[in-house]
Legacy VTK file of the C-alpha trace (Angstrom):
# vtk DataFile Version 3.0
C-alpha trace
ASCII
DATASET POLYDATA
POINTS 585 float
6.724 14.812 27.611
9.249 12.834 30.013
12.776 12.376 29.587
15.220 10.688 31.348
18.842 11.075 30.638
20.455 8.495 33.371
20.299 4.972 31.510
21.673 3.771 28.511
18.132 3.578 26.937
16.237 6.162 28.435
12.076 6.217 28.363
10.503 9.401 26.188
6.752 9.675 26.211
4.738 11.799 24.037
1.301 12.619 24.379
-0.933 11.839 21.907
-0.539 14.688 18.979
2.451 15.517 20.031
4.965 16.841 17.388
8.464 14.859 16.834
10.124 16.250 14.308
12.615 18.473 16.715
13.332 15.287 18.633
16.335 13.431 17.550
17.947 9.923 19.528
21.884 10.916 19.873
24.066 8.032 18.206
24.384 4.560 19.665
20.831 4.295 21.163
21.191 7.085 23.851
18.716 9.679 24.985
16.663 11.297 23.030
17.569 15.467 22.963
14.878 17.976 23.188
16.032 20.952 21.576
16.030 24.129 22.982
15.858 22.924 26.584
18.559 22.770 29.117
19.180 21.885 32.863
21.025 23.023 35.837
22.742 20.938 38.470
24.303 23.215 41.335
27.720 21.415 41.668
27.905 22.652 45.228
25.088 19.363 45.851
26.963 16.819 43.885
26.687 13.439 45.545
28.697 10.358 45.647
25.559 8.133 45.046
26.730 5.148 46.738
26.267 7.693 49.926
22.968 9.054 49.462
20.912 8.726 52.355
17.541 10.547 52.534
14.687 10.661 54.830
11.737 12.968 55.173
12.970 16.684 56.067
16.918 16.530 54.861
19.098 14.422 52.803
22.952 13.400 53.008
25.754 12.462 51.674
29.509 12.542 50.322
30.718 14.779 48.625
35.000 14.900 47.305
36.414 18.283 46.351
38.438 16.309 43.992
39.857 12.904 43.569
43.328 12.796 41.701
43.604 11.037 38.363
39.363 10.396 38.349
38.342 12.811 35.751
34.477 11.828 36.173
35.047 14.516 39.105
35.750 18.175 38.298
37.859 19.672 41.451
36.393 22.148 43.246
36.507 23.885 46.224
32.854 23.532 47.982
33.908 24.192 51.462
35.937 27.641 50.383
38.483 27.406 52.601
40.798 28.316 49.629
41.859 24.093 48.699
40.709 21.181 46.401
41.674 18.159 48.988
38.527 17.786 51.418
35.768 15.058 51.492
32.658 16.579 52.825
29.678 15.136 54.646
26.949 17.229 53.223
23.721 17.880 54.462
20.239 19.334 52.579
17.185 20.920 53.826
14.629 19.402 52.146
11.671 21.575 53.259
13.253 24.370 51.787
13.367 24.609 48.031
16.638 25.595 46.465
18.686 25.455 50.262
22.287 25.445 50.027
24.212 22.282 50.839
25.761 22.596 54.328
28.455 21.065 55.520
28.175 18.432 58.650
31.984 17.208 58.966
35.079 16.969 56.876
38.207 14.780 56.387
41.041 17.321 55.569
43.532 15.293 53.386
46.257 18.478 53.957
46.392 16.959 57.527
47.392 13.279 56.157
50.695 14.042 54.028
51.004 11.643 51.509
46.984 10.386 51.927
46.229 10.175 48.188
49.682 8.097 46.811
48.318 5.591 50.084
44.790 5.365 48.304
45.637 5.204 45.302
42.606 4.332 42.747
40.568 3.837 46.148
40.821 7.546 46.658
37.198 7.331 44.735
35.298 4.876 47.642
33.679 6.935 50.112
35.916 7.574 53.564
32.530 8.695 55.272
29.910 5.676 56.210
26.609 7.226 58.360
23.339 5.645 59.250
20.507 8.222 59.247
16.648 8.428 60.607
14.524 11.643 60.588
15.758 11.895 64.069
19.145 10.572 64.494
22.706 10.540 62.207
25.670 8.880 63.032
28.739 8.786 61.027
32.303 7.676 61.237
35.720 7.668 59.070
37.494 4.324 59.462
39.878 2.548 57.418
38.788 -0.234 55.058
41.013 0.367 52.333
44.131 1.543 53.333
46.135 3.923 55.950
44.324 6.858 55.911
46.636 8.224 58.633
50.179 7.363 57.599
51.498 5.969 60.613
51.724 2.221 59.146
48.279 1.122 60.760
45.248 -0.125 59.177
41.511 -0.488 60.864
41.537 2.655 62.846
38.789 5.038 63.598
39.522 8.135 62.385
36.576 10.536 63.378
33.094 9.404 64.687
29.790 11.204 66.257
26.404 10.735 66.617
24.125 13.548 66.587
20.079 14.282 67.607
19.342 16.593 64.554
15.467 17.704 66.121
17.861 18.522 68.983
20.727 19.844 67.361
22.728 18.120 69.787
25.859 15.408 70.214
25.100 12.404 71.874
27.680 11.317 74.779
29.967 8.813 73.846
29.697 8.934 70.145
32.785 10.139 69.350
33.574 6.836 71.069
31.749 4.366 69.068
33.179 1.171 68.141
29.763 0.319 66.160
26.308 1.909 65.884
22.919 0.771 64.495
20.060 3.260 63.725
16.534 3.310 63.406
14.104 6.293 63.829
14.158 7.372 67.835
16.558 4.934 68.539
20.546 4.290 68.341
22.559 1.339 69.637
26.270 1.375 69.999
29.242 -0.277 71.273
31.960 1.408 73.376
35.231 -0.566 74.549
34.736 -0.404 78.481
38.615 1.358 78.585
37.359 4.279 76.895
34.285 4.994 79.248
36.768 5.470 82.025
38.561 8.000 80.175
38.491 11.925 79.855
39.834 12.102 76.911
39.293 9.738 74.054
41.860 7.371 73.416
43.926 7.956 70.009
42.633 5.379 68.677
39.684 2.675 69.882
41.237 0.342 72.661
40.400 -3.709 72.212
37.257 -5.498 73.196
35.319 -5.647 75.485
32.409 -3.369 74.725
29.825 -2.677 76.262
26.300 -1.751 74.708
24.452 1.816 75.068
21.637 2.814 73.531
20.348 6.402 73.455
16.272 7.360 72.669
15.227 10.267 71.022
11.852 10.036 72.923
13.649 10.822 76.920
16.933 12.319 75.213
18.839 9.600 77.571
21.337 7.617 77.046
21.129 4.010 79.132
24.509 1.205 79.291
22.448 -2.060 78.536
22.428 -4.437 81.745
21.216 -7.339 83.371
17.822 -6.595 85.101
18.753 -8.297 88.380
22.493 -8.292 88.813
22.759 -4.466 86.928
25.731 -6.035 85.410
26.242 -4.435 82.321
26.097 -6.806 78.808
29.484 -7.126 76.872
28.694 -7.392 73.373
31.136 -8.712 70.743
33.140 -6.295 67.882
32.719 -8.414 64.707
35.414 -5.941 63.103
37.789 -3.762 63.762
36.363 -0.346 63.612
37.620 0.340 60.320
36.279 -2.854 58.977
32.361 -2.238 59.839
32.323 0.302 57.312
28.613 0.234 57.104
27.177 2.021 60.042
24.044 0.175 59.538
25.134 -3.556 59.008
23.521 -5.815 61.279
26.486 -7.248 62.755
26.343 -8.209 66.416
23.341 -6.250 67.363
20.584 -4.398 65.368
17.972 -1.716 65.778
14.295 -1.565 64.946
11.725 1.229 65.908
8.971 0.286 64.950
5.581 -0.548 66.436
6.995 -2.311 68.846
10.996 -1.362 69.460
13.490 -3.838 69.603
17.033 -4.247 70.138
18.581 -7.675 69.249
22.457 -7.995 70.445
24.894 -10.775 70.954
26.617 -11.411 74.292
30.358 -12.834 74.434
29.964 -15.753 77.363
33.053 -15.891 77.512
33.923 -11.635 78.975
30.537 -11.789 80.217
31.697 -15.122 82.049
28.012 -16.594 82.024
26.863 -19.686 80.362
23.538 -17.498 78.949
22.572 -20.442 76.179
22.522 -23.160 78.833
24.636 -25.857 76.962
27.905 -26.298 79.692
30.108 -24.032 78.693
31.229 -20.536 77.952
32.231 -20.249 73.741
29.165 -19.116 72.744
27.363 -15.549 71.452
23.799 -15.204 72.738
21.033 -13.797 71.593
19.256 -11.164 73.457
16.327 -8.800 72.960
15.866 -5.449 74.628
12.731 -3.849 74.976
14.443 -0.191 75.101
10.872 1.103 76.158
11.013 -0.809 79.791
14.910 -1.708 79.462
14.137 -5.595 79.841
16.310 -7.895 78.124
15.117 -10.938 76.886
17.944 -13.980 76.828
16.245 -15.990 73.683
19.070 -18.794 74.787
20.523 -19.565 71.231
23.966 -19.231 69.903
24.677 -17.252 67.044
27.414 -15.664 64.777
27.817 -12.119 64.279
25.169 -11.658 62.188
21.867 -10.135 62.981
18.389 -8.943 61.045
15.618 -6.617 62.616
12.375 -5.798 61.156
9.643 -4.376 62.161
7.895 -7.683 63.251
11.136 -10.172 62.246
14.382 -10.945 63.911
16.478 -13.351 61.981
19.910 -14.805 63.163
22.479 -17.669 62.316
21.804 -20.448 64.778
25.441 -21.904 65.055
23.450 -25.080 67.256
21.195 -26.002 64.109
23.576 -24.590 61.360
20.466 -22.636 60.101
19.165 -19.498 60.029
16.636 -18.838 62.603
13.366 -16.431 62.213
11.770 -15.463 65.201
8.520 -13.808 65.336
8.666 -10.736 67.691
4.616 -11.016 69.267
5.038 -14.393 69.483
8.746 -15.123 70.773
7.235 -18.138 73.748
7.007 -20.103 69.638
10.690 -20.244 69.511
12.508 -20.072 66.019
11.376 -21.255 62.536
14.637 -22.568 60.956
14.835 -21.273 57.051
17.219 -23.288 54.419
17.341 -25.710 56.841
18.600 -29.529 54.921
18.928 -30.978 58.218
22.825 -32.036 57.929
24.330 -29.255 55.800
24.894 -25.521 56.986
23.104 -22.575 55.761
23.359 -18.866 57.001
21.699 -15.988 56.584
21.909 -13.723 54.185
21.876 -9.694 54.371
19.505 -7.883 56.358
16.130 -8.336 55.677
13.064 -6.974 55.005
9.217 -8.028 56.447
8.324 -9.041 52.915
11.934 -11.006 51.863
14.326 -12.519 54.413
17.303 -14.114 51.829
18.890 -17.146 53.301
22.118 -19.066 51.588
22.646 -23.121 51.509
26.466 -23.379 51.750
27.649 -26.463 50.151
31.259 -26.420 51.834
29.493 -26.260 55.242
31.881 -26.051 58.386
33.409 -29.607 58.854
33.402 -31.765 61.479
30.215 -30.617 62.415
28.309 -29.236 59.680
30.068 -31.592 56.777
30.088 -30.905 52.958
26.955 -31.449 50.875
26.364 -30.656 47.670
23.091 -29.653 47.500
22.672 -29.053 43.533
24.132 -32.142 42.938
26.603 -30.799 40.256
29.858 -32.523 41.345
31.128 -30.214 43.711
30.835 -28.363 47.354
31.950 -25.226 46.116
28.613 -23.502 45.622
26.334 -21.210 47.227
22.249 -21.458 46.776
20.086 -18.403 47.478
16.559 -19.186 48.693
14.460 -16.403 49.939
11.873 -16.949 53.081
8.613 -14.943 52.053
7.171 -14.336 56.022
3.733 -12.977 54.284
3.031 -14.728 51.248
-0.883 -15.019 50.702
-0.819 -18.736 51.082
1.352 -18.350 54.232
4.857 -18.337 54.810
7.107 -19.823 52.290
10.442 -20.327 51.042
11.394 -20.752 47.185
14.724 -21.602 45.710
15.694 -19.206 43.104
17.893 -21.517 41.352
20.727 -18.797 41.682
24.390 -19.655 42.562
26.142 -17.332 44.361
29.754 -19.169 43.762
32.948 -19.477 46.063
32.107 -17.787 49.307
28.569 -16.697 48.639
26.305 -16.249 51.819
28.381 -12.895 52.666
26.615 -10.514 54.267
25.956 -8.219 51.409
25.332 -11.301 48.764
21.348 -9.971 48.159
20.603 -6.297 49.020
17.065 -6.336 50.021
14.952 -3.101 50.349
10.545 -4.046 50.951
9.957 -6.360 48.760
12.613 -5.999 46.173
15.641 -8.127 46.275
19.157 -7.382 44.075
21.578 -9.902 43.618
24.528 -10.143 41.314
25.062 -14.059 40.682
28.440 -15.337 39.305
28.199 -16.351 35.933
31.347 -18.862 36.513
29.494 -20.597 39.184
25.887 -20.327 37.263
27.899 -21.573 34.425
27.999 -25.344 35.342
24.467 -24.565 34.230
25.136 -23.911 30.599
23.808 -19.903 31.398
25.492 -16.753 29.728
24.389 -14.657 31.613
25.449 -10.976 30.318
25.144 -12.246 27.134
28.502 -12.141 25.747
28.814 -15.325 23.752
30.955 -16.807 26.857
30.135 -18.660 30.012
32.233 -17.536 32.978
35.878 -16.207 33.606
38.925 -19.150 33.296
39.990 -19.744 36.544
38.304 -16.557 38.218
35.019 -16.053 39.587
32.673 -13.463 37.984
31.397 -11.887 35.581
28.833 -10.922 38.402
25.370 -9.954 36.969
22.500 -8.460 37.470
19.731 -10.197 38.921
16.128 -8.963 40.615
13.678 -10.671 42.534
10.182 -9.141 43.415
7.966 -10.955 46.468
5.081 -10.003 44.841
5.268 -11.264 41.628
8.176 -14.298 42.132
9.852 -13.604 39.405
13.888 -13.516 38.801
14.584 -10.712 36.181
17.918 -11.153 34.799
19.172 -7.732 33.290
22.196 -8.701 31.663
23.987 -6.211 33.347
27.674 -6.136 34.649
28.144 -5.593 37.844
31.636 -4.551 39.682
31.141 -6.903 42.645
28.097 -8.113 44.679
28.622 -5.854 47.574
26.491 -2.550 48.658
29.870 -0.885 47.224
28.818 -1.899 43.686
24.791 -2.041 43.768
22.847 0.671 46.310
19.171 1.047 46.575
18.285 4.972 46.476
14.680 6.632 46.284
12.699 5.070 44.013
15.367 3.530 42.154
18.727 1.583 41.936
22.445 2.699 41.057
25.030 0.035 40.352
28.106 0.275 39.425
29.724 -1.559 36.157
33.557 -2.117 35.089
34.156 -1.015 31.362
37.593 -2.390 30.068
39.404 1.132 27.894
41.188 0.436 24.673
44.569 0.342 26.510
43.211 -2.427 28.861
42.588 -0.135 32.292
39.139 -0.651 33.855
36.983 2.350 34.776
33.655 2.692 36.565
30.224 2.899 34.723
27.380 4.139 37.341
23.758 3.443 35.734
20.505 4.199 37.360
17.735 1.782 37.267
13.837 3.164 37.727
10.982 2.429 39.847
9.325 5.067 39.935
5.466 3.413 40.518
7.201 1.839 43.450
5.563 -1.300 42.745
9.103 -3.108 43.425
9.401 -3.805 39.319
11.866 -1.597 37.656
11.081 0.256 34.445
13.972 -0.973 32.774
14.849 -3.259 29.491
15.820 -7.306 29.663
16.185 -9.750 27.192
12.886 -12.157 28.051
13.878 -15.596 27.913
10.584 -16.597 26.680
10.073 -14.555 23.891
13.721 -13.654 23.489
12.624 -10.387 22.391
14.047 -7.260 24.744
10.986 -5.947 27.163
10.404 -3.689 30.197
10.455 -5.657 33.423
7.709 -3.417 34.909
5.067 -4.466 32.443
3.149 -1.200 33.736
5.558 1.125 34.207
3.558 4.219 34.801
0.875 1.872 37.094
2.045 0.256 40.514
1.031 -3.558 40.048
3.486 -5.394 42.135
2.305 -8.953 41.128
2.987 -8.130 37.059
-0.413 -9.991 36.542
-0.743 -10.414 32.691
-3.613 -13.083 31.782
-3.134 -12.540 28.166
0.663 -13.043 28.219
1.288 -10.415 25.951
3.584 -8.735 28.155
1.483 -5.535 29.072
0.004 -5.689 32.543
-3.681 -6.049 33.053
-3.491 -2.761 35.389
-2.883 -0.894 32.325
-3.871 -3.435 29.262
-6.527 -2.087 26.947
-7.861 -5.382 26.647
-6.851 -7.802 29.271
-8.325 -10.607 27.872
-7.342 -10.439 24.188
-3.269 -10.424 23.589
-2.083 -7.269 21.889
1.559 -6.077 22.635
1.398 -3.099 20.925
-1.844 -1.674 22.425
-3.293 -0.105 19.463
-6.564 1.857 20.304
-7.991 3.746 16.413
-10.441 5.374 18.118
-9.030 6.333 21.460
-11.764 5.741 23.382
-9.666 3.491 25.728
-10.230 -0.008 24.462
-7.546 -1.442 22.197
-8.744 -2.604 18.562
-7.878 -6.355 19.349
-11.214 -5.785 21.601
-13.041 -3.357 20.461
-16.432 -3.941 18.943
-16.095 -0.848 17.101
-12.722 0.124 16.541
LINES 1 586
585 0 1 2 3 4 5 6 7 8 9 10 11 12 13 14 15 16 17 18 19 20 21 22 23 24 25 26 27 28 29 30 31 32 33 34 35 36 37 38 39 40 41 42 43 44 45 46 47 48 49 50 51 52 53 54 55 56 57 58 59 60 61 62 63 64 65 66 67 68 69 70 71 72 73 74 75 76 77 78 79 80 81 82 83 84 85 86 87 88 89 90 91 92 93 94 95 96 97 98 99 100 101 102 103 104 105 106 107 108 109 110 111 112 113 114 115 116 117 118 119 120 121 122 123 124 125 126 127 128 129 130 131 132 133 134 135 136 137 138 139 140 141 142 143 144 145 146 147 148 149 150 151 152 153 154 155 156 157 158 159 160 161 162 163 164 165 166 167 168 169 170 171 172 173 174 175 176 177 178 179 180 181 182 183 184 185 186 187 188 189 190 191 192 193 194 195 196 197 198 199 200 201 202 203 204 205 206 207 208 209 210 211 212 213 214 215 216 217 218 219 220 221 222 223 224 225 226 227 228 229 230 231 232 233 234 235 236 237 238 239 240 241 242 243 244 245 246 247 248 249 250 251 252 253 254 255 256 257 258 259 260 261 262 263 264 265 266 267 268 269 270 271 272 273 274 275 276 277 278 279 280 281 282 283 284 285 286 287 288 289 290 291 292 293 294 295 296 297 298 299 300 301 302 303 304 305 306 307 308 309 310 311 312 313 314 315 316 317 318 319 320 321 322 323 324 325 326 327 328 329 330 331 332 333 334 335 336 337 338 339 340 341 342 343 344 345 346 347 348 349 350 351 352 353 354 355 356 357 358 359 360 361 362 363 364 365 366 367 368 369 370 371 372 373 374 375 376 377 378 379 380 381 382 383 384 385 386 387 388 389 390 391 392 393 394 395 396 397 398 399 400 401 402 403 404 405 406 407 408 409 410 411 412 413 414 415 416 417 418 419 420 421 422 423 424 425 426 427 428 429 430 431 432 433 434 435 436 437 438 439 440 441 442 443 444 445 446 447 448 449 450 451 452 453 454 455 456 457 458 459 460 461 462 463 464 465 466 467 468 469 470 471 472 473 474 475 476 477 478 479 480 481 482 483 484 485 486 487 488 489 490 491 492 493 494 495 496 497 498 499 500 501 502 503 504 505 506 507 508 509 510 511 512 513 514 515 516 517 518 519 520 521 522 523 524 525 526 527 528 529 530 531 532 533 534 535 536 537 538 539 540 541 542 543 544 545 546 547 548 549 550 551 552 553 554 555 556 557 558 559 560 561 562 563 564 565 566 567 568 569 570 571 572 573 574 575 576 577 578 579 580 581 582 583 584
């Protein structure tokens, strides 16, 4: 038997034979209790899940001794240092069954008088934000939210390092960091050129300009990123300020990928670099470049771009402020130049968030960026106020394509964390206000949107395999990797739930995939049959293109007859085929 406590309306199998009479479902549709059996969590390894990173040999993540006035979170002291007012980085040894939780860093609240009346009900976001590989892990405490610090300033860096964990060693300049990207032997960041001349490092970081380093776990050297002739080093742009790139790994002005063949993509400031790199007269522009961090030759791809940046393994996508389009270059075969994605030829578009080989998400903005990019409305529904996802599928069996998904990502859509993307599974939550002008409820409430508001934001997935846009019905608290977070073989989101007395709270839920076939084994209301199904139509068999030539809603990787409909599988004699098929049933 399986059972699974973490969703609303949890999965229990049962072999065949097996006895049910000690089973009962708890009220309201919940899980279904097996008597007599119990579980164990250590509370020393409780995780903020938004947090959770975890690669091969060790996993990490945040963990807060308490949080005032949240009583999802029991205080404890996990650190025993005899208080309750730490937020710990953890870290766990996989390879060793039953390790302890150790403790990489720690933000002491005691040190910040007055820290939790500043927060507030933000107390509960994470204050750490790391990017890990099996080699590298680089964190940093900003502040996004509010003044972590008390003395009256916002967007500081509070604590930052970067760390070679085969080595067990810091990496110089780190502590430094105005931004870092990560990705297996390989970490990019920027450090403002004041604080490389320094001793000591500066109370807090000093202003642009910044220079690039990048540090390789293969030659455990660090290199400044220059010009290959002149030696002059590149000044890279700083999107944010440092507390504002709270995601350590968000491709914004430059972006890591180690893969077969490594890459670096970064953005150059003409202006402090005072070059005219994209060739068109003046100096206002970012450029593109590509390092090969291998040889240390940097490419100048000549195109201006904004700040934002995707690296795959074979992919780089980019913004291409010239075209107003989102650019996709093809890393063995840069001499073709870019293939421009949601490209309408006289309205903008931009890209999306970072993408994967399989899915690069691109956004047609309707307000554009007048005079040069005027307003279009694309979907033809009255107004420039929307924003269309399309997706770019790079290696589609027919070749590469791009579909509109017919979603509407309102007011402002086209932000960088609009569609979360992880292989070929896409999550998006879509704006029922803006989908509205549709005639769509989309959570299912009997309404169509909020008056005068944005939102409700729901639930959407989209696999490359299969094509299809599942909508779950589900809630979501924004459309930001705050409020949806791929983890292992799964999803957590979380959902706001409205209390009798009108206060919101927080609902995490856990979506499945545990076949990994990029379909998760979770319920939605099918708008064909309007009956409620699984989206993974085999949920205990990958099939990542859902094939089902019978219709009948079980896949024909796991449908006892393929060819014959029949939903509820019934097989008399067990022999494999189901009765609807069977010449002798």
């Amino acid at each position: 038997m399986l059972g699974t406590v973490d969703a609303p309306r949890s999965v229990l199998r049962i072999a065949r034979g097996g006895r049910t009479t000690a089973l009962a479902a708890e009220p309201g549709g919940g899980p279904v209790v097996i008597a007599g059996v119990t579980g164990f969590a250590d509370p020393g390894k409780r995780a903020d899940p938004l947090t959770l990173v975890q690669r091969r040999d060790f996993a990490l993540f945040q963990s807060p001794e308490c949080v005032p006035g949240v009583s999802s979170i029991e205080c404890l002291d996990l650190n025993s240092d005899g208080d309750q007012r730490d937020y710990l980085l953890r870290f766990l040894d996989l390879t060793r069954p039953r390790s302890p939780a150790l403790t990489g860093a720690e933000l002491d609240t005691g040190n910040f008088p007055g820290f939790f009346e500043r927060a507030g009900p933000r107390a509960f976001f994470p204050v750490f934000f790391f990017a890990a590989s099996d080699q590298i892990v680089a964190f940093r405490v900003p502040e996004p939210f509010f003044d972590i610090n008390g003395n009256g300033q916002i967007n500081e860096l509070i604590l930052a390092h970067a760390a070679d964990v085969q080595q067990n060693r810091l990496i110089e300049f780190g502590n430094l960091s105005a931004q870092r990207k990560v990705s297996g032997n390989l970490l990019a960041f920027s450090v403002p050129v004041e604080s490389l001349l320094q001793e000591q490092p500066p109370l807090s970081l000093p202003d642009p300009p910044d220079v690039l380093l990048v540090y390789d776990a293969r030659t455990l050297s660090s290199f400044v990123v220059a010009d290959d002739t002149t030696h002059v080093p590149f000044v890279v742009p700083r999107s944010f300020p440092p507390g504002g790139d709270f995601f350590a790994n968000l491709p914004l002005d430059f972006a890591v990928s180690d893969g077969p063949v490594p890459r670096v993509a970064f953005l150059v400031d003409e202006e402090f670099q005072g070059e005219d790199l994209t060739g068109d007269g003046d100096l206002d522009d970012e450029a593109l470049m590509l390092l090969d961090p291998l040889t240390r030759h940097v490419t100048n791809l000549r195109r201006p771009t904004d700040s934002s940046l995707g690296l795959t393994q074979h992919l780089l996508v980019y913004t291409d402020t010239a075209v107003g389009a989102p650019g996709v270059f093809t890393l063995d075969r840069l001499e073709a130049g870019p293939r421009f994605i949601c490209h309408d030829g006289g309205g903008l578009s931009l890209a999306g968030s970072p993408p994967s080989d399989l899915i690069v998400p691109c956004v047609l903005s309707e307000p554009g960026a007048p005079p040069v990019f005027p307003a279009v409305d694309f979907n033809r529904d009255g107004d420039t106020n929307d924003s269309l996802l399309h997706v770019f599928l790079p290696q589609a069996p027919e070749g590469p394509v791009e579909l509109d998904l017919g979603l509407n990502l309102g007011e402002g859509g086209g932000r960088r964390f609009d569609p979360i993307v992880s292989g070929g599974t896409m999550v998006v939550a879509v704006d029922e206000t803006a989908q509205g002008n549709h005639g769509k409820d989309l959570d299912g409430d009997g309404r169509i949107g909020l008056p005068g508001a944005p939102g409700p934001f729901v639930l959407h997935a989209f696999s490359a395999s299969s094509r299809k846009v599942v909508n779950f019905g589900r809630r979501v608290l924004d459309r930001n990797e705050f409020a949806i977070h791929f983890i292992p073989k799964g999803l957590i989101f979380f959902s706001p739930v409205f209390t009798t007395d009108g206060q919101v709270q927080l609902k995490s839920t856990i979506f499945r995939d545990l076949d990994e076939d990029g379909s998760f084994e979770e319920t939605f209301r099918d708008p064909r049959t309007r009956r409620e199904r699984l989206a993974d139509n085999c949920p205990l068999t990958p099939n990542p293109g859902q094939e089902d030539a019978d219709c009948d809603d079980v896949g024909d990787a796991c449908d006892n007859c393929p060819t014959v409909p029949n939903p509820d599988q019934t097989d008399a004699d067990g022999d494999g085929v189901g009765d609807a098929c069977d010449p002798t049933p």
